[in-house]
Every structure is written in C-alpha cells, then in structure tokens.
C-alpha positions as semicolon CSV with decimal commas, in nm:
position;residue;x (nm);y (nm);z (nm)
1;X;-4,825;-0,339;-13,679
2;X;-4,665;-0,139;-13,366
3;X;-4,309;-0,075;-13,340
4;X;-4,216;-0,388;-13,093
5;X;-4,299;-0,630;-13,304
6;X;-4,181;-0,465;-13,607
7;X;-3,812;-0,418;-13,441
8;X;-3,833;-0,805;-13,305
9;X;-3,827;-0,896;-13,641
10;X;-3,582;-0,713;-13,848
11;X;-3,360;-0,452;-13,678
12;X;-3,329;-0,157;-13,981
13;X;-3,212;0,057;-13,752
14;X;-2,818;0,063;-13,836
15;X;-2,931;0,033;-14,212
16;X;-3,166;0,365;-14,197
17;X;-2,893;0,519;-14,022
18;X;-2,625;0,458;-14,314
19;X;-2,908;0,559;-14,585
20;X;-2,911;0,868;-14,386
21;X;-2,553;0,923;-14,340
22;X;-2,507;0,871;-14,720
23;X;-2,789;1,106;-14,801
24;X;-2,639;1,387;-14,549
25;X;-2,302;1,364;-14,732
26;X;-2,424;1,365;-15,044
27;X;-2,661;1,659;-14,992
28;X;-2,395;1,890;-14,899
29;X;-2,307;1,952;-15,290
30;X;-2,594;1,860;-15,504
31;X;-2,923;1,986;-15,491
32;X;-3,219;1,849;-15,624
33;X;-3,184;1,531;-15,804
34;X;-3,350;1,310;-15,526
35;X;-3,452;1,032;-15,716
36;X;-3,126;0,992;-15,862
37;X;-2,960;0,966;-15,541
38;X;-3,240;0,758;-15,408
39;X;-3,127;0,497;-15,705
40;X;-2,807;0,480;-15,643
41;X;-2,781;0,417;-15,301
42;X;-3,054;0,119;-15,353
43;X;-2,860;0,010;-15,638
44;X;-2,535;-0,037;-15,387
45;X;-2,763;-0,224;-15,148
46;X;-2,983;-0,480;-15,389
47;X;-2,608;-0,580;-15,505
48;X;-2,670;-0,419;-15,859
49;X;-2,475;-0,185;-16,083
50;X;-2,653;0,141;-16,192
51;X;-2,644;0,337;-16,515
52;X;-2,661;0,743;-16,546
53;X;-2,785;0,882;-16,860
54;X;-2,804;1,251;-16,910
55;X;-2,677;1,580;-17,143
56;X;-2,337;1,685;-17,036
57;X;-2,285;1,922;-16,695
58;X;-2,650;1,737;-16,491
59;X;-2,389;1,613;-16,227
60;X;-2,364;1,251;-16,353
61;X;-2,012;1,207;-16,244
62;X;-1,980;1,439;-15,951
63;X;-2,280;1,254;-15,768
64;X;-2,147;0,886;-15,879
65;X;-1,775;0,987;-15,744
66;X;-2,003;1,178;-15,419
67;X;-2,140;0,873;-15,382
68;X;-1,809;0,638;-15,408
69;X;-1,648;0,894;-15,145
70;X;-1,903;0,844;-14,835
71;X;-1,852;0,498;-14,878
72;X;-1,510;0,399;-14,729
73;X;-1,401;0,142;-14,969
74;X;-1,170;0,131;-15,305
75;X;-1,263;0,362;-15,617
76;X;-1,156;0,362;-15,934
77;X;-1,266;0,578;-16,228
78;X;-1,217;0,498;-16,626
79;X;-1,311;0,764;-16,840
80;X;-1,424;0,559;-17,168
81;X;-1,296;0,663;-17,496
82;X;-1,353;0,550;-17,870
83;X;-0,974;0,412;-17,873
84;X;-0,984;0,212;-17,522
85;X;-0,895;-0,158;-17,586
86;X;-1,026;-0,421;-17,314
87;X;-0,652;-0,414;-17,130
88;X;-0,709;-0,095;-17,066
89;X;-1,004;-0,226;-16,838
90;X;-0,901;-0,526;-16,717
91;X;-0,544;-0,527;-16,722
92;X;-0,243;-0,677;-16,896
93;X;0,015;-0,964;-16,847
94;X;0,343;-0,738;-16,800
95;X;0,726;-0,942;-16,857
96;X;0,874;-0,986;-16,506
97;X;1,309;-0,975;-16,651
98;X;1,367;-1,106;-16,299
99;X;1,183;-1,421;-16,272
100;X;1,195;-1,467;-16,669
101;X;0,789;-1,509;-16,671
102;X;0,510;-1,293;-16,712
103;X;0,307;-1,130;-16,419
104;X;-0,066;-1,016;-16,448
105;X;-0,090;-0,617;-16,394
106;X;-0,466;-0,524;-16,286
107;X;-0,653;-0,230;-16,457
108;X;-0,894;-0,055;-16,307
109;X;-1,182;-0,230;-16,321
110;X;-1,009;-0,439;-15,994
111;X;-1,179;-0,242;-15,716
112;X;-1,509;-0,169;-15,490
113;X;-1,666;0,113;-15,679
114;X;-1,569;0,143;-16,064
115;X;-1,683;0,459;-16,212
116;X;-1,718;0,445;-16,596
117;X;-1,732;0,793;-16,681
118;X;-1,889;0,797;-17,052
119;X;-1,976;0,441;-17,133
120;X;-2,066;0,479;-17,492
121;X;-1,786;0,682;-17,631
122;X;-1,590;0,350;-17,657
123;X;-1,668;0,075;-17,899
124;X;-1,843;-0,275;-17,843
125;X;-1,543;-0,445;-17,771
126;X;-1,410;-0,242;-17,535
127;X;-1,745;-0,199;-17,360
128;X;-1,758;-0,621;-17,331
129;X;-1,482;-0,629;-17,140
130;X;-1,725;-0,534;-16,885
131;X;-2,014;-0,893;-16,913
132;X;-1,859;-1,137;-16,717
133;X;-1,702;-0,831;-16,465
134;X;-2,067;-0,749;-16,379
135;X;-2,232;-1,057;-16,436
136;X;-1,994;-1,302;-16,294
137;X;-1,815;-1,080;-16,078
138;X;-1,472;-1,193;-16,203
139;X;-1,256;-1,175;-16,488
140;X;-1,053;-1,421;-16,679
141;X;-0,751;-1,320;-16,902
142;X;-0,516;-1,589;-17,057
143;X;-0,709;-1,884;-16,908
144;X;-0,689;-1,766;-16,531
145;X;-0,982;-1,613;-16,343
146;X;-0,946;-1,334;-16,125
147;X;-1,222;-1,242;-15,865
148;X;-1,346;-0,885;-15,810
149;X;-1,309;-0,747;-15,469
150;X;-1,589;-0,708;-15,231
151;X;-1,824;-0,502;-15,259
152;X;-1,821;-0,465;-15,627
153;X;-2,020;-0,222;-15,825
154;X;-2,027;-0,028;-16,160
155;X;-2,147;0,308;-16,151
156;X;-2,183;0,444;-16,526
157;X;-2,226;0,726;-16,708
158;X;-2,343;0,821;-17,091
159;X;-2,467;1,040;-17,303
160;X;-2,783;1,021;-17,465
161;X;-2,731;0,840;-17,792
162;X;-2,839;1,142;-18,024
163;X;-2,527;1,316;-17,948
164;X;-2,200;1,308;-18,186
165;X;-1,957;1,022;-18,114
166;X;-2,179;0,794;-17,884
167;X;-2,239;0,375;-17,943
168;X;-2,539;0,183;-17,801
169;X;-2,493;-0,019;-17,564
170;X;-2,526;-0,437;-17,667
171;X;-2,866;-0,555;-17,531
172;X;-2,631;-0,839;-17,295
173;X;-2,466;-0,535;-17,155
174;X;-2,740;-0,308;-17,095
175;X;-2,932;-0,611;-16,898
176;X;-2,661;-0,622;-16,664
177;X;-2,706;-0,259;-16,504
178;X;-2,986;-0,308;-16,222
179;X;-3,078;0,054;-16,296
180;X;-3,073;0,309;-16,620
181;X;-3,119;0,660;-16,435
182;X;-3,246;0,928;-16,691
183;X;-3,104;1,263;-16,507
184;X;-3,322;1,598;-16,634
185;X;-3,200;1,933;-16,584
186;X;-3,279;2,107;-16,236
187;X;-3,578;2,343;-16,248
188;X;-3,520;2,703;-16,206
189;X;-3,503;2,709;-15,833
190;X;-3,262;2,427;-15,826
191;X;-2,989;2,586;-16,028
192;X;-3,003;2,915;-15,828
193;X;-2,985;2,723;-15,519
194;X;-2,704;2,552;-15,731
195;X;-2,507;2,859;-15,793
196;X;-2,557;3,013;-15,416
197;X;-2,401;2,679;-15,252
198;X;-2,120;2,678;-15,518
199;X;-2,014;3,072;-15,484
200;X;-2,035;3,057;-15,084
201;X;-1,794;2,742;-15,094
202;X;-1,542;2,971;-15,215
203;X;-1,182;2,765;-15,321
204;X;-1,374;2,438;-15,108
205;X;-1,322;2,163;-15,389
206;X;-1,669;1,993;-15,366
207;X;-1,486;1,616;-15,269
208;X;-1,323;1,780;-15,005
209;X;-1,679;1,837;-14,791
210;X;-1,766;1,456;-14,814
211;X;-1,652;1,240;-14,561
212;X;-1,688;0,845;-14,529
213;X;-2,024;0,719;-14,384
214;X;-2,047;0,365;-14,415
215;X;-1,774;0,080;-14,422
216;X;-1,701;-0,156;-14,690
217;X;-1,730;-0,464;-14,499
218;X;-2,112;-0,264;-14,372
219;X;-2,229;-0,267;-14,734
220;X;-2,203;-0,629;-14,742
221;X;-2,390;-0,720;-14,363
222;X;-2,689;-0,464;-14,521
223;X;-2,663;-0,638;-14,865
224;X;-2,708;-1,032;-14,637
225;X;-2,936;-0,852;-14,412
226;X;-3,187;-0,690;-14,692
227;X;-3,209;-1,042;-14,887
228;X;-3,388;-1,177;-14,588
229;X;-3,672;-0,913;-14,615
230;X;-4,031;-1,080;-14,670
231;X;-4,202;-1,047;-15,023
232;X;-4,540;-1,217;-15,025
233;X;-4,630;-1,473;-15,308
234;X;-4,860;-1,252;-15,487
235;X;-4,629;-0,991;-15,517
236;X;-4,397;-1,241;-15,678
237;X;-4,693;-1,329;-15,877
238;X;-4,723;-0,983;-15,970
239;X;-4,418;-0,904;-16,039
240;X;-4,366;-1,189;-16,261
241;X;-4,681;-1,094;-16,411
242;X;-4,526;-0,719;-16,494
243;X;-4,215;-0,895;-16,702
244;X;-4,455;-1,133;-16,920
245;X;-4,719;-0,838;-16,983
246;X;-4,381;-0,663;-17,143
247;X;-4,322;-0,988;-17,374
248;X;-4,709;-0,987;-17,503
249;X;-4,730;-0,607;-17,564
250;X;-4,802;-0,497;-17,910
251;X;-4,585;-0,160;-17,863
252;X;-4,294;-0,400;-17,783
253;X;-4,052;-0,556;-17,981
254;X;-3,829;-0,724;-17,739
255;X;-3,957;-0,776;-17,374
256;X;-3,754;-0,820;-17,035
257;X;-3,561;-1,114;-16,958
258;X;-3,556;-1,355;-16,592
259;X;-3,298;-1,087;-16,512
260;X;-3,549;-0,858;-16,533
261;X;-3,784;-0,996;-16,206
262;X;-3,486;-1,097;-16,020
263;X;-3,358;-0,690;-16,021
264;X;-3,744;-0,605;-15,938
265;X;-3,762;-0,854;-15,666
266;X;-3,445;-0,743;-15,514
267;X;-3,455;-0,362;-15,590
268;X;-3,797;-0,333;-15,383
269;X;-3,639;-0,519;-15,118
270;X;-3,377;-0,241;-15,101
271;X;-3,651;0,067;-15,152
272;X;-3,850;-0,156;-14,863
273;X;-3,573;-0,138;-14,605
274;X;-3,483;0,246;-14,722
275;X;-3,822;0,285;-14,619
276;X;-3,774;0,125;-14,278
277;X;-3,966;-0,137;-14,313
278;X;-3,898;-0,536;-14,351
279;X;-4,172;-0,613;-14,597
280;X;-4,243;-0,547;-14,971
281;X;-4,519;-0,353;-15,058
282;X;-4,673;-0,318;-15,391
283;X;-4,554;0,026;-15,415
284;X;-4,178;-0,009;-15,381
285;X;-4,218;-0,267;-15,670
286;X;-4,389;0,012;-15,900
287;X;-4,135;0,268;-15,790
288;X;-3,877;0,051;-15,912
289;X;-3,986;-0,099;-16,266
290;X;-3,953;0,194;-16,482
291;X;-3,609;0,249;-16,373
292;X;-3,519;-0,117;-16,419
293;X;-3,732;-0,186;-16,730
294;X;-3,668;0,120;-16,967
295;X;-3,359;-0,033;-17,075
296;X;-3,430;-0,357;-17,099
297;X;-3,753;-0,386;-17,352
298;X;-3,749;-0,217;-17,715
299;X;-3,999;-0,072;-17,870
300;X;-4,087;-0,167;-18,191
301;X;-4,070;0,035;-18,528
302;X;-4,352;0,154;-18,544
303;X;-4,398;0,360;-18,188
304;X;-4,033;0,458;-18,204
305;X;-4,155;0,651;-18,511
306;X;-4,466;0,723;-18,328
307;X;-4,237;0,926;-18,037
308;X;-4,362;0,723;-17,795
309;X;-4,053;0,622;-17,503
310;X;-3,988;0,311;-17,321
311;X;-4,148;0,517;-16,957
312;X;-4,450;0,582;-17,099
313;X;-4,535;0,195;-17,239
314;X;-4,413;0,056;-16,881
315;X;-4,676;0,298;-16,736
316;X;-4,931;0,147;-16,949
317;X;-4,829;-0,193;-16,849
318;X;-4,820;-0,114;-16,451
319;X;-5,162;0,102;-16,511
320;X;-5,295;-0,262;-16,695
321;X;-5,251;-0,457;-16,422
322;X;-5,409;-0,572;-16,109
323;X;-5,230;-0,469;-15,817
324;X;-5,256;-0,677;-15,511
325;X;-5,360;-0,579;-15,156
C-alpha cells in the first residue's frame, strides 16, 4: 500500500507527532525502560488505566509523574498507605456554617491523571474506592454521582507482593487496569548511562527538564480518532480465540474475562496507530496480550508450586494458536 492512499484514509500524522513529542520528553531523564514507556503512552490512548509493578528505586513513579507532566492536563498523586480510608480518595461532605448544609469536598482522585503511588500498601477497602472511578468513570458518595474529568486515567504503582506490608489486589480491581507493567532492573550499561545523565544535570530537578507536549482536549481527538482504526474479522476471531484458549487451559485456574478482548482489541489499535499505521496487524495484538493478560488469569495450585509465571503460560497459549495472515 503506497503512502497516498494510506494518508487518504487515516491522517496519523498529528498522532505520531505527539507519540514522539511524549517520547522526546520523557527520554530526557530515564534511560532504558522502552517498553514501559511504550505501555504507558498506549495505555493513555486505548482509554485504559495502566499498572507498574516493580522492586523499589526502577523509576515507577518518576516515569508515571514524567509522563503526567508532558501531558498538559490536571495531576494528582495519592501515595497509598495501610491506614487510608476511601474519603481520603474520593472526598468528603464538609459542614458549610454559612448556608447551614453540607458541601461535597473532592479528593484527589477528581482529576486527568491520578497517580497511585503504592497501590497495595492500603487495604481492600480503601483500594475499592477505586471500581466504579475506573470502571464507570464517576463516583457516587451519599446518593449523588459525580463525573470524572476528561481525560481520566489511573497510573499505579506496587510492589511485588513478596515484600513486607503489601495486599493483593481484588481480582474486580485488577481487571480494571488495561495494563500490569512488570519493570526489571536496567542492565549494566543502563545504570551507568543512568548515573552520567544524573551527575551532569547537576542541582536540575529531573521535572524541571519536561515540558508539556500534548493538550488535554488532544488526548481525547487521538482517543475518537484511534477507535476508528480497521481490525479485520479474523483478527477479532483470533483474538477472541486467545481469551477462551486461557479459560480451557489446564495450567489455569481462572481465565480472562469479556474485559479481557475488549482491552486487546483496543490496545492493538493504539500500538497500530503508534506504529503509523491505520490497520491491526496480528503482531500488535501479540505485543499486547501478555501485558494485558498476566494479571487477569491465575494459575492454578499446582504450577504456582511448579514456579511457572503467568508470561510464560500466555506464551504457550499465543505459541498454540493459529495466527492469521
């Protein structure tokens, strides 16, 4: 397909050029950690929330506030702890003396880009103050229903749940991230490129470098424009096929819910249009199931005790499967 035709149909250009933009930004203070990034950013455009899961100091939080400030648009951050209520989140009807009635005070939660800085330090209760925030968009306290601003999105963070003072996530909440980004620790060239870029910025606080690349009221025209992209049938097939394989597999306990092919079908939309193109290939649907499944299915019992993770059964599954051409 030549470039005419392809640019008749669906102009990428100003989307490419914000992917870019973010990417530039972003690359000014972390190194490595490409694939990370790469989620993110398709997280904000497929609509979905993302979650970051990694040992302490792998630049969970710098990169998820990095990201938050080269997007012009409201941030909030709420660092999670094991004594957080829900009002904490969400806010709290506060007494008004002057008009003798109560008026609702908004927490946090009420803006574009919520950062949850340590998601499973605080208990279930707190944490499901969150469902019908990311789900619905909106909250309700004492019978009234508030709507979230636009764009909304939750970018988390947590620890792996081996380490001291850490919850699991309920199953409801986990399904509502689009993405669960495992972040490793940068290889050996990484973190001395790390350390160079760091001493040569001198007393330069990191947030300070980043500026603004892309407009609130842009995220949602590249949101509207990347639903439109074209996904054939038999990807749909296939990808439909990918979420029932993970209900029928003996190494699984509990497979992936509707949610499941909806963040799929949507996700490669976004990695399809990163890519510059207005079509879905089978290859931006593979590069986004692991990230998108490896929260969602558990194993059972017995491969748990086996060692065997939640990456390497979706690669079976994928590696199982006909792909279509």
């Amino acid at each position: 397909m030549d470039d005419p035709i392809f640019q008749q149909r669906t102009d990428l250009s100003a989307l490419n050029q914000a992917v870019n933009a973010i990417r530039t930004e972003i690359g000014k203070i972390i190194i490595g950690q490409d694939e990370m990034v790469k989620l993110i950013i398709a997280g904000l455009l497929a609509d979905g929330h993302v979650l970051i899961e990694g040992v302490p100091g792998v630049a969970k939080t710098l990169t998820a506030k990095l990201v938050a400030k080269s997007v012009n648009a409201g941030f909030s951050r709420i660092q999670f702890t094991p004594d957080m209520m829900p009002s904490d989140v969400l806010g709290t009807p506060v007494f008004n003396p002057k008009e003798a009635s109560f008026e609702f005070k908004k927490g946090p939660v009420f803006s574009n880009i919520v950062l949850v800085d340590e998601i499973n330090r605080a208990p279930a209760k707190t944490q499901s103050a969150l469902l019908e925030v990311m789900e619905e968009r909106q909250a309700t306290i004492d019978g009234r229903t508030y709507a979230m601003p636009s764009p909304f999105m939750v970018l988390a963070t947590q620890n792996p749940v081996e380490q001291e003072g850490t919850y699991r996530l309920p199953e409801a909440q986990l399904d509502r991230f689009l993405f669960k980004i495992t972040v490793p620790y940068p290889d050996e060239n990484e973190e001395a490129q790390m350390l160079t870029r760091f001493h040569n910025m001198g007393n330069t606080a990191p947030m300070d470098m980043v500026n603004p690349a892309l407009e609130a009221a842009q995220i949602t025209a590249l949101r509207m424009q990347i639903k439109t992209l074209i996904i054939e049938e038999k990807l749909l097939q296939f990808i439909a096929g990918l979420i029932h394989n993970t209900r029928n597999h003996k190494s699984i306990y509990l497979g992936a819910s509707p949610r499941a092919s909806l963040a799929i079908m949507n996700a490669s939309k976004a990695m399809a249009a990163m890519q510059g193109r207005d079509f879905v290939t089978p290859e931006d649907i593979i590069s986004v199931t692991t990230p998108i499944l490896r929260h969602r299915i558990i194993l059972s019992p017995e491969k748990e005790m086996e060692g065997i993770t939640e990456d390497e059964v979706i690669k079976q599954i994928i590696q199982s499967m006909d792909v279509p051409r």
